[in-house]
N, C-alpha and C positions, 0 to 999 in steps of 0.2 A: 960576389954578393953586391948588392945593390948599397952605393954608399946611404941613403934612409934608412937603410934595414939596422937593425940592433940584436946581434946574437947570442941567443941567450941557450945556455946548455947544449952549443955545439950548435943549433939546430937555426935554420933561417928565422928573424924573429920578426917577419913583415908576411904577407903573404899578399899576394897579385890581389890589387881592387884595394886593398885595407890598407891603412895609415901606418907607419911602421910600429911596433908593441913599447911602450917605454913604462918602465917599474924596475921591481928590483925581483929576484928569482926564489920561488919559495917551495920547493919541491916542485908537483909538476905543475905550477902555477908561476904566471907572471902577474905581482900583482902591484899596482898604481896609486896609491891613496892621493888627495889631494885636500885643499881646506882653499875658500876664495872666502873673504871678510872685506864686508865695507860701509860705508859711514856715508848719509846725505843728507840735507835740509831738502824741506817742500814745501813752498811756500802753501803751496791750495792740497792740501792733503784729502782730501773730501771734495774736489774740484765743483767749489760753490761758488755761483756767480761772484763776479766781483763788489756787488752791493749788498751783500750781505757778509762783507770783511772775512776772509777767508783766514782761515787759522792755521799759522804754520808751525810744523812740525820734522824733528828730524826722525832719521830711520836707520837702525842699525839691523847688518844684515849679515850673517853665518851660513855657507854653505859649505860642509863635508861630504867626501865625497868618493867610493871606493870601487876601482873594477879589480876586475879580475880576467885573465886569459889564458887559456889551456891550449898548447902550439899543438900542433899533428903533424903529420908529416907537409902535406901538400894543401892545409887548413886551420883556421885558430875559430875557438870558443868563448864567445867575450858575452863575460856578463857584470852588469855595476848598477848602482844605488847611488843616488845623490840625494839627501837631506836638506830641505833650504827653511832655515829660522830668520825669520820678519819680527821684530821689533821696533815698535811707534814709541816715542818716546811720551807723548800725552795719550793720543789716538787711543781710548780703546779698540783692541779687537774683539772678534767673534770669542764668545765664551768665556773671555776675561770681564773682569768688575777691576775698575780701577780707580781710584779713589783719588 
């Protein structure tokens, strides 16, 4: 076995071409959750010329994030979903009223 490889259920958990599989084993599924969080100031949030005093604001940011991969013998089936939440701390967004 290929030391990248990570085996899971006996069975090789990388397969030629593909990254090796990393999660934990859930029946016939390997599955990976992940969570990336993070915090930034911007000064020109609205990137408005600089003579018209541009309004800075910060930006909180959440991305969850879930695969999933089903091994075969001589192939795997990877499927995932990533969710990404953008919060402006002033900034309205789209479809928000904020007061």
């Amino acid at each position: 076995m290929d030391r990248g490889c990570v085996d899971v259920h006996g069975r090789l958990g990388a397969v030629r071409g593909l990254p090796p599989v990393v999660g934990f084993p859930a029946g016939p599924f390997v599955v990976a959750p992940s969570l990336i969080a993070g915090y930034s100031c911007d000064s020109n949030v609205l990137l408005a010329p600089d003579d018209q005093s541009p309004s800075p604001d910060s930006v909180t940011t959440l991305q969850p994030a879930l695969n999933l991969t089903i091994l075969f013998s001589n192939s795997a089936f990877r499927l995932g979903d990533t969710f990404r939440w953008v919060s402006y701390k002033k900034t309205p967004q789209r479809g928000q009223d904020r007061q």
